[in-house]
N, C-alpha and C positions, 0 to 999 in steps of 0.2 A: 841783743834786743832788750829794751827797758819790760819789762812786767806791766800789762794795763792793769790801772789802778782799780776798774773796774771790776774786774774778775776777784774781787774781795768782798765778804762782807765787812761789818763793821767791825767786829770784836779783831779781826785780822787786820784793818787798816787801824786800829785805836794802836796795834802791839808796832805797828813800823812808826808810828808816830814816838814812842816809847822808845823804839830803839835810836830814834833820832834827836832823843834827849826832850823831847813833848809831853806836854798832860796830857791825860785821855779826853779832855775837852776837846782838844786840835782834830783828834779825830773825829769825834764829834761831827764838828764844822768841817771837814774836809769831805766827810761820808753826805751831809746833806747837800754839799755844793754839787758832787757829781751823782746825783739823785734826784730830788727836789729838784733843785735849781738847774739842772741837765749841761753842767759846766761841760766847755771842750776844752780849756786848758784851766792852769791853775794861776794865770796873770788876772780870771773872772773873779778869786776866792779873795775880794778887797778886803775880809775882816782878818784875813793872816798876814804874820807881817811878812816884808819882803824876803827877809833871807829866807824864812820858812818854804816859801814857795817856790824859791831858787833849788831848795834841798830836794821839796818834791818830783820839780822838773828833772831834776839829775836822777832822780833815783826811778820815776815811773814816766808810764806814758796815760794819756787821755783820749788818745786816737780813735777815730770813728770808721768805722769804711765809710766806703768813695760813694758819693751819689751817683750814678754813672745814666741811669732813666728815670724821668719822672713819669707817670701819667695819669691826669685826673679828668677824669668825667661830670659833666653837666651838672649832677648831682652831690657831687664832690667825693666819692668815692677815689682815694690815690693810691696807686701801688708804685714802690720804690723796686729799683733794680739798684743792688750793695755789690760793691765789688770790697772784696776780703784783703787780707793782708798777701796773700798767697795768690793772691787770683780770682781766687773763684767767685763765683756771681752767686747773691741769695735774694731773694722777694721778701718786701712785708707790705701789707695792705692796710692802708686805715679807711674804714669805714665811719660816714656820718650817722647818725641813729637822732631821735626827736629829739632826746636832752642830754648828746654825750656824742664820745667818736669810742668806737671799739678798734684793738690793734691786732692783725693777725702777724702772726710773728713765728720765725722758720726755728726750727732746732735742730738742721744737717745741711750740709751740700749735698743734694740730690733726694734720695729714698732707696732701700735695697727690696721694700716689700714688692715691688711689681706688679701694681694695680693696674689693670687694665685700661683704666678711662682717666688715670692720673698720669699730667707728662711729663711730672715730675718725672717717675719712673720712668722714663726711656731715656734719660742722661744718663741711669742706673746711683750708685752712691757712691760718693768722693770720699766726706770725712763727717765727724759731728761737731758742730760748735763749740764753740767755748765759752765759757761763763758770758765774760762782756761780748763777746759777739753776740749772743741774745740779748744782754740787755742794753748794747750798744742801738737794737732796732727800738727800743721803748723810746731810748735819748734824741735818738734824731725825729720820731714820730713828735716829741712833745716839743722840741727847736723848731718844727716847719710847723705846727699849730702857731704855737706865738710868733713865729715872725709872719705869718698870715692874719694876726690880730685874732684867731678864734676864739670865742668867749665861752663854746661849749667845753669841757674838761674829757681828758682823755681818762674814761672810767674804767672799760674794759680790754684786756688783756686774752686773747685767745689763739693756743699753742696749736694752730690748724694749719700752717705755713708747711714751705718742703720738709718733709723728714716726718720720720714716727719718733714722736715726743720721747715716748718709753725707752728708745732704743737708744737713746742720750743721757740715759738717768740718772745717772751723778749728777749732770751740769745743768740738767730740769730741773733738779730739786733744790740746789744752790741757788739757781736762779729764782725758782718761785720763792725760796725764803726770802731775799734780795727785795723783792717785788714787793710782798706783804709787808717788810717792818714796818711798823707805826713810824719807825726814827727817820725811814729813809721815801721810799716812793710812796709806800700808804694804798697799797692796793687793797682793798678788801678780798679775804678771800673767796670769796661767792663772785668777784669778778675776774679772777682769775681760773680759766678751762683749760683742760688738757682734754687734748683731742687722742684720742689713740684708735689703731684699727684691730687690735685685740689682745694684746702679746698678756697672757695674762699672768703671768707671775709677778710682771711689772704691773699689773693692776692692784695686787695684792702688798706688794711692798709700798707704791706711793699711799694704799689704803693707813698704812702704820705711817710711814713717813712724811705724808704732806697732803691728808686729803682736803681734796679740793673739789671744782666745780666739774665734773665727767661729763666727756661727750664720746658718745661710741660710734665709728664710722660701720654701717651696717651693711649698708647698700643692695641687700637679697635677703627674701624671709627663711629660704631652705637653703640648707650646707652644700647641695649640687651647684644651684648657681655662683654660691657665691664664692666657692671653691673656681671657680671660672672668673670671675672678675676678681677676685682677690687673692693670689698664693695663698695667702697666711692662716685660710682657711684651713686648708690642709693638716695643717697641726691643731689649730683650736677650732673644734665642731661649734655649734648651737649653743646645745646645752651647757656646755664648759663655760665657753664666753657668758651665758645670760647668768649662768649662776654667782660666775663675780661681779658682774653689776649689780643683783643682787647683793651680794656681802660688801661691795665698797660703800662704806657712812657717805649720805647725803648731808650738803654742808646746809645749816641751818632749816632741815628738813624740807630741803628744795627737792627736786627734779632733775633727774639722770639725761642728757639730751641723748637722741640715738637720731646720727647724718643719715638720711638714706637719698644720695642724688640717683633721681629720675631718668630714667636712659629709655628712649622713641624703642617700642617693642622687645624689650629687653626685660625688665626690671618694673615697668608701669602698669599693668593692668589688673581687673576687680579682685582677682584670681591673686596675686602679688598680694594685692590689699589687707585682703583675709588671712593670708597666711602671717602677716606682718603683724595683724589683729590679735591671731590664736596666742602670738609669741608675748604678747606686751600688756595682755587683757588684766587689770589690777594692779599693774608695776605701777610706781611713781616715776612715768618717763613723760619727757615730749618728743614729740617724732618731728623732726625740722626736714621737711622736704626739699630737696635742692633741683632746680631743672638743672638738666646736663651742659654745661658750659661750649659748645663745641670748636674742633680746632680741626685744621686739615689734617694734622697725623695722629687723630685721634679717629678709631673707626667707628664711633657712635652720633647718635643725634639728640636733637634733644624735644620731647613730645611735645603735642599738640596742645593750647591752653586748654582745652576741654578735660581732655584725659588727666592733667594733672589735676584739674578740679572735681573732675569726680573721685579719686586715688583720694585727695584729703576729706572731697564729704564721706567716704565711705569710714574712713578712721575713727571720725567724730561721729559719724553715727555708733560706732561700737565705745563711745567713752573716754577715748584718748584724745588727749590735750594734741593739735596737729595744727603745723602753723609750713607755711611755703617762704623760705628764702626769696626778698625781694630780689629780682637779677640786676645784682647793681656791679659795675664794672665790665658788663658786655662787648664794649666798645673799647675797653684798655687793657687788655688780655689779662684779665683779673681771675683766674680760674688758675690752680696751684701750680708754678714752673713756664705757664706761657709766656711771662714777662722774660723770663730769664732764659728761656730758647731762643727768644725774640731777638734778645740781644745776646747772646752766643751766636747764632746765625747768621745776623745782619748788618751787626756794627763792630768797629775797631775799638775796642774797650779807650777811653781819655782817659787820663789821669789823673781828672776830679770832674763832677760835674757843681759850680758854684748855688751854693743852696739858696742863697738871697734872689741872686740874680732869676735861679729857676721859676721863683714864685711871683717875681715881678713881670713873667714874661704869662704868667697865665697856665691857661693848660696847655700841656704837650703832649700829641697824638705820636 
């Protein structure tokens, strides 16, 4: 099997160009055609001449996974279902925002953590990605914006998709450099988040090696609960975990996000609030509220709008920055791994789904 040409940075696709008797220029322009320009083969790279691209084709691949489910919402919120080279099925979601589309984007098959209210975790975990499988989800996000005409720009990049980010670290960290060149996609790093649910030694290492924009998935103010909804508690307490969010550098002296999704008598009340309050009172965090997503083999709900509004005036009344996750994607199983159950369950995997065609037909329930 050819090598995807994506799973390279630059300075590795400048040296195959090099070995194929090429200036470093050729890399250059080959590195921007499948970045920038979000090329799917290299008959797109019109400024190289033909045999070049003859040499490329033989020697690499441009491959994308399969679109195999589309589904967008009212609002335009779309989560893709990828089918892998191997099989397996991944989600990514682009969300619409006022002046930009944000990208969530998976970095495993499945999850091995066993979160309670994640369904990802009840496929348990296959394998981790690979370089261009992550940024294969960036390529086709930025193909279905222009061939839908979007005029808004795909600004953000957030590692909240199936899998614990961390637990992929080699191929996170490749990727977030990939993501940030100036030369190649031009992410800023302030818009690129890694979501992790605690593993903190991996906090610590992406601290030296690629810090970026943090989001901590919290989800319970005391170690008993959350030791209950999240294994992974078990090994990193409270205080452990807060105090590396503490010591990981804030990019451009922004704000540490901390997920806490809201679960109907569980996780939501005054009592929660406070304790949540004592934990974050003076940090530089924002606390993003999420209502619970619900799913039949999920055994939670998701609160009443009161209760979630009073959960966030009590926060801002003690000082902290607290904002409620719009619930966008309710209706197209937008909540982590439901797409991919969805279709593990229900459908006979095809062996493409046409991306032009998908978008001319609208949305698909």
């Amino acid at each position: 099997m050819k090598p995807n040409l994506r799973n390279f940075d630059l300075e590795e696709i400048r040296n195959f160009l090099k070995d194929l008797g090429e200036p470093p220029y050729r890399g250059d322009q080959v590195y921007h055609w499948i970045t920038c320009k979000a090329a799917i083969s290299f008959d797109e790279m019109s400024n190289l001449p033909k045999i070049l691209r003859e040499k490329l084709d033989k020697a690499f691949s441009l491959s994308l996974p399969e679109l195999v489910e589309l589904q967008r919402d009212e609002e335009g919120t779309t989560k893709f279902a990828l089918k892998l080279e191997d099989g397996e099925i991944i989600e990514s979601v682009l969300i619409p925002e006022r002046d930009h589309f944000t990208l969530c984007v998976s970095t495993q098959v499945g999850c091995a953590l066993g979160c309670t209210f994640c369904l990802t975790a009840k496929s348990g975990f296959k394998r981790n990605l690979k370089v261009y499988e992550i940024i294969s989800q960036v390529v086709l996000a930025k193909r279905y914006l222009k061939e839908k005409g979007e005029e808004l720009p795909l600004r953000n990049i957030v590692f909240m998709g199936m899998g614990e980010p961390l637990a992929n670290y080699k191929n996170l960290v490749k990727a977030l450099k990939i993501l940030e060149d100036k030369r190649g996609f031009n992410f800023s790093r302030k818009r690129l988040t890694v979501s992790t649910a605690g593993l903190v030694e991996k906090m610590y290492e992406l601290a030296k090696d690629f810090p970026t924009a943090l989001a901590l998935s919290l989800h319970a103010p005391n170690d008993e609960l959350r030791k209950k909804l999240m294994p992974i508690a078990k090994k990193y307490p409270l205080k452990v975990l807060i105090k590396a969010l503490k010591d990981f550098p804030r990019v451009k002296n922004g704000r540490h996000t901390i997920e806490y999704i809201l679960i109907k008598n569980i996780n939501d009340s005054l009592i929660h609030a406070k304790e949540l309050a004592n934990l974050f009172k003076k940090m530089p965090v924002k606390i993003n509220l999420i209502p619970f997503n619900p799913h039949p083999e999920l055994p939670y709900e998701r609160p009443e709008e009161e209760r979630i509004l009073a959960f966030q005036k009590y926060l801002l009344s003690q000082g902290i920055l607290t904002t409620i996750r719009k619930s966008k994607g309710l209706k197209i199983s937008a909540a982590c791994g439901q797409l991919r159950r969805r279709v593990l369950n229900h459908f006979s995997i095809p062996n493409s789904c046409d991306l032009k065609a998908t978008i001319r037909a609208g949305t698909i329930s």
